[in-house]
C-alpha positions in Angstrom: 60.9 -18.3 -1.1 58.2 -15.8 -1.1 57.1 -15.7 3.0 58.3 -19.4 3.6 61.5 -19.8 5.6 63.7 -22.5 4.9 62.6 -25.6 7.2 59.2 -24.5 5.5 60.1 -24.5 2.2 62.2 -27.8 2.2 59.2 -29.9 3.3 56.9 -28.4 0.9 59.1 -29.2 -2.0 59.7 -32.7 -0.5 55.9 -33.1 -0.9 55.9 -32.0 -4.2 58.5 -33.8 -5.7 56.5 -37.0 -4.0 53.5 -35.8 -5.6 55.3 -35.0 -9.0 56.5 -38.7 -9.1 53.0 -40.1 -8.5 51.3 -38.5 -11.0 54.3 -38.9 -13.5 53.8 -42.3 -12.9 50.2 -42.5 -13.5 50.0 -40.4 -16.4 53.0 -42.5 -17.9 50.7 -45.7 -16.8 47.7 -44.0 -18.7 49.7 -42.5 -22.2 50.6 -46.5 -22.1 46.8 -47.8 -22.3 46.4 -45.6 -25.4 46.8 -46.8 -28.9 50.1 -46.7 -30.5 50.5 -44.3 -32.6 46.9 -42.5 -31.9 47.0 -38.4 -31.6 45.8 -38.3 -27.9 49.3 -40.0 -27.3 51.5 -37.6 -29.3 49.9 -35.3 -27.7 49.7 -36.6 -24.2 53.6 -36.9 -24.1 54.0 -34.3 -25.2 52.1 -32.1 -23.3 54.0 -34.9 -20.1 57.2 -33.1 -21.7 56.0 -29.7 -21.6 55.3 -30.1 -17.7 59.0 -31.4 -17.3 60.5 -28.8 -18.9 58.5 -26.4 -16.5 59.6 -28.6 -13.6 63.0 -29.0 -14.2 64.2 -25.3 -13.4 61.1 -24.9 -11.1 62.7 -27.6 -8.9 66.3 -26.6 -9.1 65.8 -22.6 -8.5 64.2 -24.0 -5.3 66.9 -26.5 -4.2 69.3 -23.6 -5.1 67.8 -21.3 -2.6 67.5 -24.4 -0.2 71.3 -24.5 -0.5 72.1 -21.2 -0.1 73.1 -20.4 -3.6 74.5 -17.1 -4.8 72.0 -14.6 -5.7 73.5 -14.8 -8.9 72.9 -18.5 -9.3 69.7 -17.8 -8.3 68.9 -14.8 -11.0 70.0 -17.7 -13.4 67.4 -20.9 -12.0 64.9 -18.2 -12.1 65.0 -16.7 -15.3 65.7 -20.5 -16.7 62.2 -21.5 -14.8 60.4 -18.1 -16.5 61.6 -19.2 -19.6 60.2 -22.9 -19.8 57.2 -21.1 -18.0 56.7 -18.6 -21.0 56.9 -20.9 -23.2 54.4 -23.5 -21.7 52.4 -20.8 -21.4 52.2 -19.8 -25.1 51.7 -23.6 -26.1 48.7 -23.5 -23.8 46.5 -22.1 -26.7 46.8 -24.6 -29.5 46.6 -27.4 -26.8 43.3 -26.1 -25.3 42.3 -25.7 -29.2 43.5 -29.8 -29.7 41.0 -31.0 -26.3 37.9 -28.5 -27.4 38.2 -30.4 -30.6 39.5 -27.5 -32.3 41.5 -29.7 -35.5 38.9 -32.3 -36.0 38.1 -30.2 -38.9 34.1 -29.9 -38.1 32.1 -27.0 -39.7 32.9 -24.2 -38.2 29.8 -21.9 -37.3 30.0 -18.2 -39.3 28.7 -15.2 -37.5 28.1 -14.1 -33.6 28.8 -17.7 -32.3 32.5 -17.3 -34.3 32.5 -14.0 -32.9 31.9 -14.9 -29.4 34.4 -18.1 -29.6 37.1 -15.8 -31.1 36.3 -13.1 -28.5 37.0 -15.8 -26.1 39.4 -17.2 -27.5 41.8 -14.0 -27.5 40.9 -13.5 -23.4 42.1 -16.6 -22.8 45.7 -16.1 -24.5 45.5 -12.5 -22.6 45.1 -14.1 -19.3 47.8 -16.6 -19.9 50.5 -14.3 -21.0 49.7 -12.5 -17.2 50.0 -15.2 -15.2 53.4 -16.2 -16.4 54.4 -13.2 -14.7 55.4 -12.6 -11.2 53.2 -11.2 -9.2 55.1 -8.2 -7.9 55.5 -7.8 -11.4 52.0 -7.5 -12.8 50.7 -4.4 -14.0 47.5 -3.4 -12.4 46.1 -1.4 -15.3 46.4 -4.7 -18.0 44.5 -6.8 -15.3 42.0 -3.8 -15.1 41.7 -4.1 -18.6 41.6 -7.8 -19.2 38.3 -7.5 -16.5 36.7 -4.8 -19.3 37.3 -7.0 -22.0 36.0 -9.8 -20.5 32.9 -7.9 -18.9 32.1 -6.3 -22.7 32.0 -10.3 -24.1 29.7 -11.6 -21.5 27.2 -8.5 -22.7 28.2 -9.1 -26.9 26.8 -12.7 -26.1 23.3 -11.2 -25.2 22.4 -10.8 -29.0 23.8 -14.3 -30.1 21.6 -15.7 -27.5 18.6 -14.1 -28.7 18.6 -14.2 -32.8 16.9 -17.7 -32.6 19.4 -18.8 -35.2 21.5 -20.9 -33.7 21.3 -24.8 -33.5 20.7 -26.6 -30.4 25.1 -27.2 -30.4 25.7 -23.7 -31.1 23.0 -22.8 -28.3 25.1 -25.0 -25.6 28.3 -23.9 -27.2 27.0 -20.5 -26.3 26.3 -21.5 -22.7 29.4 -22.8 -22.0 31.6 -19.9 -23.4 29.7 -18.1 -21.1 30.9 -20.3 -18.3 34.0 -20.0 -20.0 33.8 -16.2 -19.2 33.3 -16.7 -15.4 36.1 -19.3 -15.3 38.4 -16.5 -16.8 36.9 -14.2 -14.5 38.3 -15.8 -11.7 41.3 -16.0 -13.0 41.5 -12.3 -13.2 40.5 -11.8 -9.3 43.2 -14.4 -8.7 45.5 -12.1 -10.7 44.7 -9.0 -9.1 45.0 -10.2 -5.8 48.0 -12.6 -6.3 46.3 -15.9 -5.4 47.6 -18.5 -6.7 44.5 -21.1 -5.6 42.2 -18.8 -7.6 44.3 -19.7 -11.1 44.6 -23.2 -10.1 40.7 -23.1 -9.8 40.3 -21.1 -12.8 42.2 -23.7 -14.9 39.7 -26.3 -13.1 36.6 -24.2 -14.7 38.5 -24.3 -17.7 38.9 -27.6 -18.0 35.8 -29.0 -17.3 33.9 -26.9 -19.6 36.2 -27.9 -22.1 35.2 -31.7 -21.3 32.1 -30.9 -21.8 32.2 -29.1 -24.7 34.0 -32.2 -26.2 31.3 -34.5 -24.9 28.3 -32.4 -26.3 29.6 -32.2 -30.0 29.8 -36.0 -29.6 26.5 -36.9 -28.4 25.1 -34.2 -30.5 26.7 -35.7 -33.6 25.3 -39.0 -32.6 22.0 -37.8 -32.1 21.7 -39.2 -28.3 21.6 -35.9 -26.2 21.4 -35.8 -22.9 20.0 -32.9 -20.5 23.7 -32.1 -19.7 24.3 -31.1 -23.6 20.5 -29.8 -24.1 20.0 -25.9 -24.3 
């Protein structure tokens, strides 16, 4: 599929489905550890769940084509696997909402810091509808547009950043929607360009701004800040 050949293709999905065990495994091992009953593990499994049902077809278009399936057969894995994929896609948003802390029900800021999460907010959903689709698919003018958009937040941030009426939170909250920004931004290179490792390394950024956005509005709510969480 795509420029591998068969023999190519056959071992890489033999490595997957080895990798796909192993880190079922230890993610089952981990939801396990957790508290009965607690919200990271309803959430955990079912986000585990999610995967699998992106999986599943992913898996069986490729051992279709492996097997020399119809192209018929094939139409039907694949539109089966954009399906789940659509749909994982769309649930991305609230779950990315959940791990920033989004339903913990803290006071939500008013003005140019809601403005600025809300901005980002809508980017993110943007670039996640586009990367469900296939490549050869994509149009080149929404990408075009999705880099506008994201160019005029970075520059709506500048007078946020400079009212001097934001807390010291808001001020790293500020700091990492920004970083937010430039992990999005690769994700719309990786778009443009088709490369795959730039999304996977945009989802990366993501993440680990989101960790420590979670970890700041801890330590700032216990008043122990460290210089990670410090403006």
């Amino acid at each position: 599929m795509g420029t591998l050949d068969r023999d190519t293709l056959a071992v890489v999905v033999d490595d997957a489905e080895r990798q796909w065990r192993r880190h079922r495994a230890a993610c089952e091992g981990a939801i396990t550890g957790l508290p009965a009953g607690a919200i990271t593990e309803s959430v955990l499994t079912w986000q585990r769940q999610q995967l699998d049902a992106v999986w599943t077809p992913l898996l069986a278009l490729c051992r279709a084509w492996l097997g020399g399936a119809s192209a018929d057969a094939l139409d039907v894995h694949a539109q089966r696997f954009a399906t789940e994929l659509a749909s994982y896609a769309r649930w991305l948003e609230s779950a990315a909402e959940f791990w920033e802390g989004g339903y913990l029900g803290q006071e939500v800021a008013s003005g140019c810091l809601e403005d600025a999460r809300e901005g980002v907010r809508q980017l993110a959903r943007s670039v996640r509808q586009h990367m469900v689709v296939p490549p050869a698919e994509r149009d080149p003018e929404a990408i075009q547009r999705l880099r506008v958009t994201r160019t005029g937040l970075a520059k709506s941030f500048t007078p946020c950043k400079e009212s001097g009426a934001l807390s010291g939170l808001e001020q790293i909250e500020l700091v990492l929607l920004d970083e937010q920004l430039a992990a999005y931004l690769t994700a719309i290179d990786g778009l443009a360009h088709g490369d795959p490792r730039r999304l996977e390394q945009a989802m990366d950024d993501e993440q680990r701004v989101t960790r420590r956005l979670v970890r700041c509005r801890k330590e700032h709510a216990a008043g122990d800040v460290t210089p990670a969480c410090t403006p």
